[in-house]
N, C-alpha and C positions, 0 to 999 in steps of 0.2 A: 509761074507759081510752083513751088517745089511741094512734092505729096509726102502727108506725115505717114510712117508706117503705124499702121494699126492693129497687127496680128500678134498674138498674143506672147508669141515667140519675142517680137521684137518690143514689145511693153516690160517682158521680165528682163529688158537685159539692162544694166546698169548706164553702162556707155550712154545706150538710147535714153535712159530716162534722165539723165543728165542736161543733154543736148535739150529736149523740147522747152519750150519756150516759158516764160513765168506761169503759174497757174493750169500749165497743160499739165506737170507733170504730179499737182496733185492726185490724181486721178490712180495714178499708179497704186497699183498694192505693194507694200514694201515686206520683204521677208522680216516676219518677227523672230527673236532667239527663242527658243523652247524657256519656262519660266523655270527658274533657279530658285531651290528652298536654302535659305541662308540662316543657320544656325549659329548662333553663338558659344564657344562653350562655356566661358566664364558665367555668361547670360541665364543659360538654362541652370549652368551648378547654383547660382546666386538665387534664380529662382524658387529650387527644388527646398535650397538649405532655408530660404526665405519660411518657405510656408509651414519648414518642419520645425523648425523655431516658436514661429506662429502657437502650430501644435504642440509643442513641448509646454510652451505658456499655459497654453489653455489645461493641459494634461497635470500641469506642478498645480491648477487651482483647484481642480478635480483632486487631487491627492492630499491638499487641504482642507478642502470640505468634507474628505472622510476622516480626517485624524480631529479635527475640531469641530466632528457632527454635527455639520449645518447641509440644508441641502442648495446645493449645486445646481442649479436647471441646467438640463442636458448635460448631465456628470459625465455619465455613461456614452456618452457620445464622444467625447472627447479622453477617455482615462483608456492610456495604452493599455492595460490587462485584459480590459474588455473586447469581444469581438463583435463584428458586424459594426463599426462604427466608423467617422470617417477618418481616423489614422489608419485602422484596417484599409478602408478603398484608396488612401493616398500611396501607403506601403504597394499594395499592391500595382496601381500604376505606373509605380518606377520600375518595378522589377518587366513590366509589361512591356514599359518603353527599350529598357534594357534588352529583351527579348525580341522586338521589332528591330531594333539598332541592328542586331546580332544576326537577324535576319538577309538582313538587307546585307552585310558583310559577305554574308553565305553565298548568295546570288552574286555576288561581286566573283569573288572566289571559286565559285563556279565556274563562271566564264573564262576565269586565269586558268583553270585548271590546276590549282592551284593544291599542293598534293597534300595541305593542311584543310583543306575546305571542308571535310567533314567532321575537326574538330572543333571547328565553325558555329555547323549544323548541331552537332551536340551540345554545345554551349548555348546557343539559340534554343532547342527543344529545353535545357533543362530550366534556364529562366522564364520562358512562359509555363511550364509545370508549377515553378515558384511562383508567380503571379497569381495561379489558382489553389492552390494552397494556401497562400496566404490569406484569399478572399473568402476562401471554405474550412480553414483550419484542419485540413483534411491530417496533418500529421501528431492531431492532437488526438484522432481516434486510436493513436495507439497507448496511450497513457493507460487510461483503468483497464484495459485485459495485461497487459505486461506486466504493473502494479503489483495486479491480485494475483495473479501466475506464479510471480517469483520475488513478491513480497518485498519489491525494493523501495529503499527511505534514503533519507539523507540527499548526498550528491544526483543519485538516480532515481530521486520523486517524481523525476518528471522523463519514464525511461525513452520515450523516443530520442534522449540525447545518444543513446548507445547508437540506432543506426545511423544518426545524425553526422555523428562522428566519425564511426567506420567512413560511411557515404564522403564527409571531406577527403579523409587521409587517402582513401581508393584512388578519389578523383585526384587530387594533388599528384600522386605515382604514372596516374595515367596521362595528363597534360604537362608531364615536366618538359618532355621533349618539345610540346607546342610553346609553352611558356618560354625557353630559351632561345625559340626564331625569332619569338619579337623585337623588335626595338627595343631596347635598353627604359627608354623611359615608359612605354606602354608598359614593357613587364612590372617594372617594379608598380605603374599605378593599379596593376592588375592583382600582384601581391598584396600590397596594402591594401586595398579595396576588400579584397578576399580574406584578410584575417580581420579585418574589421566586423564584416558580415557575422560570418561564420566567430570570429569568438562572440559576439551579440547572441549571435542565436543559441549556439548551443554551450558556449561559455559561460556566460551570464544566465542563461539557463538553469544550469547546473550549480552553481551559485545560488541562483533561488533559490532554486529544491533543497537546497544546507541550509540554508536560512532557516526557511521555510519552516522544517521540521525539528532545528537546535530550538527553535522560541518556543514548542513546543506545542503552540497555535494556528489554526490556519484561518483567524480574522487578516483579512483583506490590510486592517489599517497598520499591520506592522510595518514598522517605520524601517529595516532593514532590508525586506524583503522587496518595499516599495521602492528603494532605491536602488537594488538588485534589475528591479524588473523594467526601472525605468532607464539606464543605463542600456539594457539590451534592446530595447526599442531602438534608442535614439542611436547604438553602434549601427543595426543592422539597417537603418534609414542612412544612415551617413556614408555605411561600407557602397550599399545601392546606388547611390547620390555620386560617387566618387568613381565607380565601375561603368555609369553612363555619361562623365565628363570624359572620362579615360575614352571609349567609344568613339566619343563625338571628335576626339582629337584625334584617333585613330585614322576615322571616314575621312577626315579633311584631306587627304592626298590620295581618294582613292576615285570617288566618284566624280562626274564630270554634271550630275544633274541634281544633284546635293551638296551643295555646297556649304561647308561646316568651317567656321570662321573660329579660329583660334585671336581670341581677345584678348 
């Protein structure tokens, strides 16, 4: 009678678990792959765009119920001008995921040693700053002292566009070099993405603020100002939206444990 070996050495070796007999070799532990997160990108963008659609709906009924003074339940929950509502938490969770993406990029980059890595890291710190801005309006604290300071109307009603702006064109000077290592089609969706954003925010902004002050009113229900403002919403969800499909197509050739499926 021939002895099975039993020692733990000779359990893990493949060879061996092959050979024993039907039913012996259940017994065996079989090495499992580490588990693989499988992203979509088409999947996530169709997601993202799904729900901000959703939102834009909800947001155009809100903005009829204040031109045709009826009330709305839960207006204000849904009407982008408004803060603390859930376009505010959705806006900002793209920019967050954005920021986690960019993360994780970093720590790749890292490890390459890669002599761009900490324009990475800057990218990464500045979209989770935007996450919480967005969620705190923290950049709307600079409005009424600038305002009253230096008495501006018209274009710059709304003056945090001045460092808004400055802040893009700086940044743009400063990442041109990073922008041109990339792949041809990451840059360009990086570009578009980016003046998407950025004209929403601080283009259509400033837009407003003319509106705003030419109708010579600042009821809510003007009808130019409301299309001004919803415009900029819906660029700077889009630009967002568009910045973290670019991402996710980015990841797909990088990591070995994220796996980002270009659909």
């Amino acid at each position: 009678m021939n002895a099975v070996p039993t020692s733990p050495d000779a359990l893990g070796d493949p060879e061996f678990s092959s050979a024993l007999p039907k039913g012996l070799s259940a017994g065996v532990p079989e090495r499992v792959a580490p588990p693989v997160l499988a992203l979509g990108t088409r999947s996530v963008l169709q997601v993202i765009l799904g729900i901000a659609a959703v939102l834009l709906a909800l947001h155009l009924l809100a903005v009829w119920s204040y031109l045709a003074d009826w009330r709305f339940p839960a207006r204000d929950k849904f009407y982008f001008d408004a803060e603390n509502n859930i376009p505010t938490v959705f806006s900002s969770a793209i920019l967050l995921f954005a920021g986690l993406l960019l993360c994780w990029i970093t720590a790749i980059k890292r490890q390459q040693a890669d002599p761009f890595r900490w324009r990475w890291a800057g990218l990464a710190a500045l979209f989770l700053a935007l996450a919480v801005d967005e969620s705190a309006s923290l950049h709307e604290l600079l409005i009424q002292p600038l305002r009253t300071a230096y008495q501006l109307t018209g274009w710059l009603r709304f003056p945090w566009v001045i460092a808004g702006g400055t802040f893009a064109i700086v940044f743009a000077v400063v990442y041109l070099r990073f922008l041109m290592h990339l792949p041809p089609a990451t840059r360009r969706w990086f570009i578009l993405a980016g003046l998407m954003y950025v004209g929403g925010a601080v283009g259509m902004e400033m837009v407003g603020g003319h509106v705003f002050m030419e109708e010579g009113t600042p009821d809510r229900t003007l009808v130019p100002y409301m299309i001004a403002m919803t415009l900029e919403e819906s660029l700077e969800i889009s630009g967002a939206a568009l910045f973290v499909a670019a991402l996710l197509q980015y990841l797909s050739g990088m990591s070995a444990r994220l796996r980002v499926v270009v659909d």
